[in-house]
C-alpha positions in Angstrom: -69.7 23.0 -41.3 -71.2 19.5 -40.8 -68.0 18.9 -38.4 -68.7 22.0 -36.6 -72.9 21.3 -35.6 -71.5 17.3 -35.0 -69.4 18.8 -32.2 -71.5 21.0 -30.8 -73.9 18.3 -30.5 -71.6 16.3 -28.7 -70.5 19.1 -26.4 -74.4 20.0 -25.8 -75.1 16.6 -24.5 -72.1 16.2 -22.5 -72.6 19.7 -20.8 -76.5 18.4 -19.9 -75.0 14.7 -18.6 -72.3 16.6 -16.5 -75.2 19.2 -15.3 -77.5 16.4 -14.1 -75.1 14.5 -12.4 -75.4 13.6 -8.5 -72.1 14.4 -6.3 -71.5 10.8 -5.0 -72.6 10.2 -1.2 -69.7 10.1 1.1 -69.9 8.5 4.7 -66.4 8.3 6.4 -65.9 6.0 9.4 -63.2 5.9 11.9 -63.6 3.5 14.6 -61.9 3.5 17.8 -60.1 0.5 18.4 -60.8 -2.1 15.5 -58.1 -4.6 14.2 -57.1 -4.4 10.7 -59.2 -7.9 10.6 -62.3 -7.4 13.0 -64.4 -7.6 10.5 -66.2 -9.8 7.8 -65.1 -8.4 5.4 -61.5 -8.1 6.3 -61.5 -12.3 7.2 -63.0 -12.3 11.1 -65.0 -15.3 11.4 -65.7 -14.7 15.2 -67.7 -11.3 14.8 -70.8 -11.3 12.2 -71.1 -8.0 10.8 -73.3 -8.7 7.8 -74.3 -4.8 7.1 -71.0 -3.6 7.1 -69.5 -6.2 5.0 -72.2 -6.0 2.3 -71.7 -2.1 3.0 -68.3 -2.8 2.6 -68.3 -4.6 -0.6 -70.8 -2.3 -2.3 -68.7 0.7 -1.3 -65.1 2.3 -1.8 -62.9 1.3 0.6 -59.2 2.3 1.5 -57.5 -0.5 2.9 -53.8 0.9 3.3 -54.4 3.8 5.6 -52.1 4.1 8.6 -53.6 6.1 11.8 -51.2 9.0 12.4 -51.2 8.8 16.5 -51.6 6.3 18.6 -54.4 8.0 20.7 -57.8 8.9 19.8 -58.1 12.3 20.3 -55.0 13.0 17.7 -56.4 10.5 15.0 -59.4 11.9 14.5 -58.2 15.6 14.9 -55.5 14.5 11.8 -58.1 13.2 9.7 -60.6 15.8 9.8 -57.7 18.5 9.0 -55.1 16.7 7.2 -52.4 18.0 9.4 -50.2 16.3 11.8 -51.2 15.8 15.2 -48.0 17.9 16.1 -49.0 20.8 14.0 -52.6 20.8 15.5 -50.9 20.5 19.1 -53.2 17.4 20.3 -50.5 14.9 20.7 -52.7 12.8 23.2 -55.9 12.0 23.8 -58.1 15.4 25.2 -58.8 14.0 29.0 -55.0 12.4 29.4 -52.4 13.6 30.7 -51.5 17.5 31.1 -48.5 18.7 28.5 -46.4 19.7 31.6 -46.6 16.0 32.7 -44.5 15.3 29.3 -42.3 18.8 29.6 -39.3 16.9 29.7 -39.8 15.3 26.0 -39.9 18.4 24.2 -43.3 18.3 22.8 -45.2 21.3 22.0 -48.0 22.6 24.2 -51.0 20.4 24.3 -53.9 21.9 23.4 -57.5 20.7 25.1 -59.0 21.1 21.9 -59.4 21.4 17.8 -58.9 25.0 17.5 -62.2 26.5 15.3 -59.6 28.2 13.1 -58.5 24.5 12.0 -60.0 23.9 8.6 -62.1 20.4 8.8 -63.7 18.1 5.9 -67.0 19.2 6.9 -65.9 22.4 6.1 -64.7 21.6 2.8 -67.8 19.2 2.5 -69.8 21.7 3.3 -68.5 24.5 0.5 -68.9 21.6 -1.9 -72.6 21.9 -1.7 -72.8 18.7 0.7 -74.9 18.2 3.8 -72.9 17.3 6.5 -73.2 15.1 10.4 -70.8 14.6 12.9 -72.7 11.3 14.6 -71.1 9.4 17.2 -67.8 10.3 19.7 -65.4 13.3 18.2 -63.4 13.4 21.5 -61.2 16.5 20.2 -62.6 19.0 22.1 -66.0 18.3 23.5 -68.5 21.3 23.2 -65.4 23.7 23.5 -65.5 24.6 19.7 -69.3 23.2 18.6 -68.6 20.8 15.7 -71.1 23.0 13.8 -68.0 25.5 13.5 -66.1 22.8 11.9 -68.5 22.3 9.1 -70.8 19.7 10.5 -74.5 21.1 10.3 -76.5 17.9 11.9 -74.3 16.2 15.2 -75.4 13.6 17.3 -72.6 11.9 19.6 -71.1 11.7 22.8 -71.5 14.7 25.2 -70.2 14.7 28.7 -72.9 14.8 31.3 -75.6 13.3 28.6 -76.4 11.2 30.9 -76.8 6.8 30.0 -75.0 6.0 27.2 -73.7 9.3 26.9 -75.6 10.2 23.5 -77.6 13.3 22.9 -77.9 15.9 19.8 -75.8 19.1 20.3 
């Protein structure tokens, strides 16, 4: 019997630690055009970025990640689904050129957008019981499908016609 209150002790307090845990905050970034080494904390000693390396260093990071295109548009499309570029049918950047312009490589049909039937992170974010922003340029799709069908509640980025600097909240 002594065994048996001893565990349920135990199992108590672990059920009230694993109740009043915090989920972890989670910021992802994907920057358009930055070298493997632009930054501190990768070894530049030509640009100071003192926030992001101390960001960097306090942080998880994930150093061996390989971009799957070599556009933009398909990148960040990839990463928010998971999928392929090629399965998502956004094999180039959105704005570049027309899918007939490549008919004679066999690709399929490029689509002008992330189709709101694609499942995103801020989707899954979002069932988790996280708040979730889009902030700065998605550039895969523009307000064609709003980002707040892909699971983002709170976007601020790039919008065409914005105006200087581009930047206003959808």
């Amino acid at each position: 019997m002594n065994r048996l209150i001893q565990l349920s002790i135990v199992f108590g307090l672990l059920c009230s630690v694993a109740l009043g845990e915090q989920k972890p905050n989670i910021l992802v970034f994907l920057v358009d055009d930055l070298g493997c080494g632009d930054l501190g904390v990768t070894g530049s000693t030509f640009a100071e970025t003192p926030h992001l390396d101390q960001f960097a260093e306090e942080a998880t990071r994930f150093t061996d990640a390989y971009a799957p295109a070599a556009h933009c548009s398909p990148s960040r499309a990839a990463m928010m689904t998971g999928q392929y570029p090629a399965r998502l049918h956004i094999t180039t950047w959105i704005g570049g050129k027309k899918a007939t312009e490549y008919k004679g490589l066999g690709l399929p049909k490029q689509k002008r957008y992330l189709a709101e039937s694609a499942y995103t992170m801020g989707e899954d974010f979002q069932a988790q019981g996280y708040t979730t922003a889009n902030i700065g340029k998605w550039h895969a799709g523009g307000n064609i499908v709003p980002l707040q069908k892909h699971g983002f509640e709170h976007v601020i980025g790039y919008a065409p016609g914005a105006g200087p600097g581009g930047v206003q909240a959808w």
